[in-house]
C-alpha positions as CSV (number, residue, x, y, z in Angstrom):
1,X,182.3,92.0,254.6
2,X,180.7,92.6,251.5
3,X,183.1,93.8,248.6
4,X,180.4,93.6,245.4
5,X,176.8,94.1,245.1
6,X,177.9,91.4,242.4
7,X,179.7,90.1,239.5
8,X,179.4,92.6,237.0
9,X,180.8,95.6,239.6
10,X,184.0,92.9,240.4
11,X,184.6,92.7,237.0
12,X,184.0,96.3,236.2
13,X,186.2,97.3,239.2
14,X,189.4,94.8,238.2
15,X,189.5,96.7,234.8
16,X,189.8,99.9,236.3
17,X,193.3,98.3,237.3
18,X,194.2,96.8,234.4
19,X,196.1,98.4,231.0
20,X,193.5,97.7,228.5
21,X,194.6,99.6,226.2
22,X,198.4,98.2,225.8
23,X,196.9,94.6,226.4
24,X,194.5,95.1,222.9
25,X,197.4,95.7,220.9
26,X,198.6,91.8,222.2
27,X,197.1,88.9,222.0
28,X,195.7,87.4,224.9
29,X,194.2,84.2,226.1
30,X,191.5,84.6,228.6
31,X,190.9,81.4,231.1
32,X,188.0,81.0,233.9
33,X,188.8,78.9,236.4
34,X,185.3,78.2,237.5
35,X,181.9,78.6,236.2
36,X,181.3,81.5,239.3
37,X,184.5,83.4,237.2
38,X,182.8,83.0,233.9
39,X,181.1,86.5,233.9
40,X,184.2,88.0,235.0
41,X,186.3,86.4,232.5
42,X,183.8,87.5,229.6
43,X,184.1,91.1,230.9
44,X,187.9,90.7,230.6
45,X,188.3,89.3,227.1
46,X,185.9,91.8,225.8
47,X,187.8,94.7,226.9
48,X,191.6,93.6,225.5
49,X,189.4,91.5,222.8
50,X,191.2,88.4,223.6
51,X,189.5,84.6,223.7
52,X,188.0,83.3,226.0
53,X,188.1,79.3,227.6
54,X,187.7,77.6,230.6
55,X,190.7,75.5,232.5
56,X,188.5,72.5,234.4
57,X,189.8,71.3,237.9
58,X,188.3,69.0,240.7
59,X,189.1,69.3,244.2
60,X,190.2,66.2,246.2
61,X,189.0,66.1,250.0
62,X,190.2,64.6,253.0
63,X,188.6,61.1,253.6
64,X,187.5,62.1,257.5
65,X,186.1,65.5,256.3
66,X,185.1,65.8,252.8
67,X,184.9,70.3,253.0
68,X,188.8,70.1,253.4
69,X,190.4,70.4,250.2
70,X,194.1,68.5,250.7
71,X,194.9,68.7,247.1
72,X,193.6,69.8,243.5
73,X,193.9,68.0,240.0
74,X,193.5,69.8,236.4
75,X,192.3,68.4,233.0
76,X,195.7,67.9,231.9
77,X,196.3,65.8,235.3
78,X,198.6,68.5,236.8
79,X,197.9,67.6,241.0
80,X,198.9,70.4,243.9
81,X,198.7,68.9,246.9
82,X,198.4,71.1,250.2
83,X,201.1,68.3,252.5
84,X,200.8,70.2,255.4
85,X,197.0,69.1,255.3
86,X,197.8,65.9,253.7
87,X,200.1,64.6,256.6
88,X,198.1,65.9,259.3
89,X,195.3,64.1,258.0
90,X,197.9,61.2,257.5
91,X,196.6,60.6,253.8
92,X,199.1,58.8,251.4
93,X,200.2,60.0,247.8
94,X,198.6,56.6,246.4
95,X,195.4,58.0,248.2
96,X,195.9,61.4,246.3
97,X,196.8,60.2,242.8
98,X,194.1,57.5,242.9
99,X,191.1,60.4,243.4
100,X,192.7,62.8,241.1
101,X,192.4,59.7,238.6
102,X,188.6,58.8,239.4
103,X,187.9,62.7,240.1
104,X,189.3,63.4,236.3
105,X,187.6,60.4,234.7
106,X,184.3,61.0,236.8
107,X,184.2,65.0,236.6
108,X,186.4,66.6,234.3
109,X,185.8,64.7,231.5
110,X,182.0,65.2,232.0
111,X,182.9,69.1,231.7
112,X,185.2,69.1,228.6
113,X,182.2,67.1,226.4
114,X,179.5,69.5,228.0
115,X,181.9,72.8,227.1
116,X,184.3,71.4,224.2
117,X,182.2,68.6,222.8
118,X,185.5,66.8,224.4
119,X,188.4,68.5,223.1
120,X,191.0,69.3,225.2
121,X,192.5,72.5,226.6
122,X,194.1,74.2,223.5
123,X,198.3,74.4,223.4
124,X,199.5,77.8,225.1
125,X,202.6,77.4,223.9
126,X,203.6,81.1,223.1
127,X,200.4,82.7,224.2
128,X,200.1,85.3,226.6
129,X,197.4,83.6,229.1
130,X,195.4,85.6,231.8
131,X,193.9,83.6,234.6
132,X,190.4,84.6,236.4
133,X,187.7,83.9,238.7
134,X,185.5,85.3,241.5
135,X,188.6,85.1,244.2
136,X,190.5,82.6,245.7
137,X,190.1,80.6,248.8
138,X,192.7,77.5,249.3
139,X,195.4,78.7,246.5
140,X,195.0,74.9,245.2
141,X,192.9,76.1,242.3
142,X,195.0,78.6,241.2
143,X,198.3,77.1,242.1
144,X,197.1,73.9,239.4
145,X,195.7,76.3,237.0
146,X,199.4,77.7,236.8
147,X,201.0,74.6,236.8
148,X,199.1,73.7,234.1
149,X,199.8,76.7,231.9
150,X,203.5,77.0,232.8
151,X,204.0,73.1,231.0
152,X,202.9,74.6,228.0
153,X,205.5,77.1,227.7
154,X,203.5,80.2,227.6
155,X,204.5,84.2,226.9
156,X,203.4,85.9,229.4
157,X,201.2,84.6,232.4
158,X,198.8,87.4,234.3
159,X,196.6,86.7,236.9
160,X,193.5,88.7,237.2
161,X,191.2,88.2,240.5
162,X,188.5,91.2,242.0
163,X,189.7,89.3,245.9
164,X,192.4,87.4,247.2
165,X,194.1,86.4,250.4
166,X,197.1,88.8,250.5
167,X,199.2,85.8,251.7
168,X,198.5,83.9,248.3
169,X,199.0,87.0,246.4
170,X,202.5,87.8,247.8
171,X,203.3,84.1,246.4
172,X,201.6,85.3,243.1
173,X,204.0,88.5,242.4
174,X,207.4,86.0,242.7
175,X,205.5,83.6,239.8
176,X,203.9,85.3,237.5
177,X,204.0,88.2,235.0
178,X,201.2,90.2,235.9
179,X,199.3,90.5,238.6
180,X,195.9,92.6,239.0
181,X,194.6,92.5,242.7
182,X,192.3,95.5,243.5
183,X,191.8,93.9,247.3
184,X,194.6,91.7,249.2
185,X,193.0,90.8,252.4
186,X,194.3,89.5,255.6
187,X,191.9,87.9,256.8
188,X,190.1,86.3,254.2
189,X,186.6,84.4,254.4
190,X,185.5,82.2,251.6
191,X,184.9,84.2,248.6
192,X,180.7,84.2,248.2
193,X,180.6,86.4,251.0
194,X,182.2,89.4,249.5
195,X,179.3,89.9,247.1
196,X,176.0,89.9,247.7
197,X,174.5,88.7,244.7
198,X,175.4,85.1,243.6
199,X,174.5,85.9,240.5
200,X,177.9,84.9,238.3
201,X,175.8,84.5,234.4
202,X,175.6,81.2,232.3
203,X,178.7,80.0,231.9
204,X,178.4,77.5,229.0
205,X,176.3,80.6,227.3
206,X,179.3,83.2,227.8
207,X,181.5,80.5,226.2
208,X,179.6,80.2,223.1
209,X,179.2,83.3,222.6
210,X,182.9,83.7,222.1
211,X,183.2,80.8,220.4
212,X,180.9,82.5,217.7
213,X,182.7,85.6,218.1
214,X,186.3,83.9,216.7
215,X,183.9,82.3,213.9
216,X,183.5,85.6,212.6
């Protein structure tokens, strides 16, 4: 079931949903959780004029079937781990901690020098902090993205997605702030296949371009 011819109409359909108006007059704190949310993100932070950042994450995989995510790790080493799949697979914590170390020291690292020249995710202590991307499949993503911004002591937390499973965002409401979800779905697929067009912009170029913006 297509949703979006692409991008650009998911973004421009979440901020039909969203008070842009009362979110200008705070300051907000815009992160993509993916390089397929980056367009979506941009279209965000330029309508409440807020910044805009990424916050990087690798999936770990099950050993016996490497498309089955059993656990996620951010840049800050925050780990979810899905233990339903993790027992059923019969995969240890040592096995889990051991790939979130060589996944953060292989992957993530790789993407902080390529987007921040290396610096780390910037303190959100006392920000108000609005989370993005195309959708949301497993919940791992953006269960570690949260878990990353809550140890920093944030405002206000929102969560912004065009498409989400309505299970996961029934778990949302309870932890967060804000929530903007235009379409809770039931049965959910994997999230490319509610637009047609995969094309989600340059995602290193939308970053610079804000960067340039704050310069000013």
């Amino acid at each position: 079931m297509t949703l979006f011819e692409d991008h650009l109409e998911a973004a421009e359909k979440l901020l039909t949903i969203m008070p842009l108006a009362e979110m200008k007059k705070e300051s907000w704190q815009v992160l993509a959780m993916s390089d397929n949310g980056a367009l979506i993100a941009d279209k965000i932070a330029e309508a409440i004029d807020g910044d805009l950042d990424f916050i990087f994450t690798e999936p770990i995989c099950s050993p016996v079937n490497k498309d089955c995510w059993i656990a996620v790790v951010s840049e800050t080493k925050e780990i979810v781990i899905n233990h339903f799949l993790a027992n059923a697979f019969e995969i240890t914590i040592d096995y889990v901690y051991g790939e979130a170390k060589r996944k953060h020291d292989e992957k993530i690292l790789s993407y902080l020098y390529k987007y921040r020249q290396g610096a780390p995710l910037g303190n959100m202590q006392g920000k108000n902090v609005i989370l993005t991307d195309e959708g949301a499949d497993t919940g791992l993503t953006m269960m570690v993205a949260l878990k990353t911004i809550f140890a920093m002591n944030p405002a206000k937390v929102a969560v912004a997605l065009p498409v989400i499973p309505e299970n996961l965002a029934a778990e949302l409401f309870s932890l967060i702030d804000y929530a903007y979800l235009p379409n809770r779905l039931s049965h959910y697929v994997e999230s490319v296949s509610y637009y047609r067009s995969r094309e989600t912009g340059d995602a290193l170029a939308i970053l610079n371009k804000h960067k340039k913006k704050g310069k000013k």
